[in-house]
N, C-alpha and C positions, 0 to 999 in steps of 0.2 A: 491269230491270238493277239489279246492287247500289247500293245509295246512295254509298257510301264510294268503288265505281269511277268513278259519275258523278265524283265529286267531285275525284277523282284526275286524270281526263281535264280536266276544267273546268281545274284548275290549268296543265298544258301547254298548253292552247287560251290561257289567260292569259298566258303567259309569251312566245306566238306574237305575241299580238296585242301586246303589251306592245315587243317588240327586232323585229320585222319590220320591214326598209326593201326598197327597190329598187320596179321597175319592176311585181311581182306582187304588192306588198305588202297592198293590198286587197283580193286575190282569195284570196290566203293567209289573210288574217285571216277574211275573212268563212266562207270553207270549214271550217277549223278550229272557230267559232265556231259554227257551221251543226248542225255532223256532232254536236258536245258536248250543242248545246241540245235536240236533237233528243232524245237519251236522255233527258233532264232534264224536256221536255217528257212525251214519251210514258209515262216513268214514273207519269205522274198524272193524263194526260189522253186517253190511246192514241195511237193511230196520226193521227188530226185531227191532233191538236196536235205530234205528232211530226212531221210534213209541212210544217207551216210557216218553221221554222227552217231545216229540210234542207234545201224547195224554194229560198228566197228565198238562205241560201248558197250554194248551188249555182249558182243563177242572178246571186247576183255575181261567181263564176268566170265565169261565162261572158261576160257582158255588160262585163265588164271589158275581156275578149280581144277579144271581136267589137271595141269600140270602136273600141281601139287599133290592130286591122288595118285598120278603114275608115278610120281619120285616117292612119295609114300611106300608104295608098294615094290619098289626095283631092290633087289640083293646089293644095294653099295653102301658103302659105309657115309657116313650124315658128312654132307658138306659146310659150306659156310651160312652162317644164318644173316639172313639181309635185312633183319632187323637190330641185328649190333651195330654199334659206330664203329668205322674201320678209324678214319682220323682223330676223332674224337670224342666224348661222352655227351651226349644230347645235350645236355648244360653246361660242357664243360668252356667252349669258345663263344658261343654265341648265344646263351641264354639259354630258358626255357623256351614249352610248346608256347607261351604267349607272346616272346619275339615274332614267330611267326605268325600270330593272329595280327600284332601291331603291324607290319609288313602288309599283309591282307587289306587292313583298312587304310592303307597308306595305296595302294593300289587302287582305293575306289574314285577318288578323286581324278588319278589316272585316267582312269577307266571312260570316265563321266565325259572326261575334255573330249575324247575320242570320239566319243557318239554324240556329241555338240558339235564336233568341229571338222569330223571325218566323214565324208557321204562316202560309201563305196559303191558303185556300180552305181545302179538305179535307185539305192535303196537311203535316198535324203530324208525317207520319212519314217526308216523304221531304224531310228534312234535307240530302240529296245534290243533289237541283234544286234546292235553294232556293241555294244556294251556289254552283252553276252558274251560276244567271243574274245574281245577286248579285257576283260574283266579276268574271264577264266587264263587266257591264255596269261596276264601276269601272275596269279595266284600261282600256276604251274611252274610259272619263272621264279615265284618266292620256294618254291619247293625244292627246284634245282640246283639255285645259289645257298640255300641252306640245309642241302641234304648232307648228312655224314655216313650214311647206310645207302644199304643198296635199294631197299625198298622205298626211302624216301626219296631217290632218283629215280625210279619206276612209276611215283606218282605224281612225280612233276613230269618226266618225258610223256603220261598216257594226259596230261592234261594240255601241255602245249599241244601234243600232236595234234587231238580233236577239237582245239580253241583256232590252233593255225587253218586244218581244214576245214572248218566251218566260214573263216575269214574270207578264204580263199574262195569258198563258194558266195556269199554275201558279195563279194566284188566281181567275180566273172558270169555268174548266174549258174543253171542247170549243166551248162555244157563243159563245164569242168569238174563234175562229179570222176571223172577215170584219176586226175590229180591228186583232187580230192582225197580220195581215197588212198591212194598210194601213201599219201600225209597221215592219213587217218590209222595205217595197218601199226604205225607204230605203238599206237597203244597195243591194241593183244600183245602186241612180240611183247612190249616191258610187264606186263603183267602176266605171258608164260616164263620170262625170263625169272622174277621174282619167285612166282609160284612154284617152279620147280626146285630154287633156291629154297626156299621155306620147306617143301616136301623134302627134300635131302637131309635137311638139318632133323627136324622131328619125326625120320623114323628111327627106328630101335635097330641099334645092330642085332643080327641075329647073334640066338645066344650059342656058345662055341660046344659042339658036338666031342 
């Protein structure tokens, strides 16, 4: 794929991972994040390393949903919801959702030096991944420094994680997809972690007999 589309795409995946809230927000991010790295990848390392990002986002959609319908469904009473702010009120310390867009495009500049000035492995010419993983992996980083919930550190961890192993394959090639991956399982866990989080909260106690 062209480099410049990667790079093109990378930025919407950032911009997702970056203002995504609500109930899917993990499963969003990491999908989005997933479907990007994966060109980013396979542009320099084939279809291996193309596979890893895809599978492992994909499998945070999924493992997200599953979660939430089994806590949905289990007799306990509703836990903590990981979309409240535990430290603070979304605006209360550090602004609104637009602090962290500002952050986001404060990142591309970032981003940009990275894949100008970073070859990794073999890959001096594909300037378009390097800025993909570069790109996404700070957006995740602006997630993480400004989450006050649990879900907004679910979708900063599933975006580092797939940004990190995708980096990680761009620099060693094909043969460290087993790493890879291992970096990459972190997204599902933070999007079953959340989702089951979320399912807890929104089911109904049952009603007293």
């Amino acid at each position: 794929m062209n480099q410049s589309l990667i790079a093109a795409l990378a930025f919407v995946a950032g911009v997702v991972v970056v203002l995504v809230d609500g109930r899917s927000a993990v499963s969003l991010a990491a999908l989005f994040s997933g479907l990007v790295l994966a060109t980013a990848a396979g542009s320099v390392g084939g279809t291996p390393a193309a596979l890893v990002p895809l599978l492992f986002g994909a499998a945070a959609m999924l493992t997200g949903r599953l979660a939430r319908t089994s806590a949905e469904r289990l007799p306990a009473v509703p836990g903590l919801d990981p979309q409240v702010p535990v430290v603070a009120p979304r605006g209360g310390l550090f602004g609104p959702r637009s602090v962290r867009l500002f952050a986001g495009m404060l990142a591309l500049p970032a981003a940009s030096w990275v894949s100008l000035n970073v070859s990794v492995g073999g890959a001096a010419v594909a300037s378009g991944a390097v800025f993909a993983a570069a790109y996404l992996w700070l957006t995740g980083a602006v997630r993480l420094l400004r989450a006050r919930a649990l879900e907004e550190l679910a979708v900063g961890a599933a975006a580092v994680a797939l940004a990190a192993a995708t980096g990680w394959l761009l620099e060693a090639g094909p043969g460290a997809v087993p790493e890879a991956a291992a970096v990459a399982a972190l997204a599902p866990a933070a999007a079953a972690v959340a989702g089951w989080m979320t399912g807890r909260h929104r089911r109904r106690p049952a009603a007293p007999t």
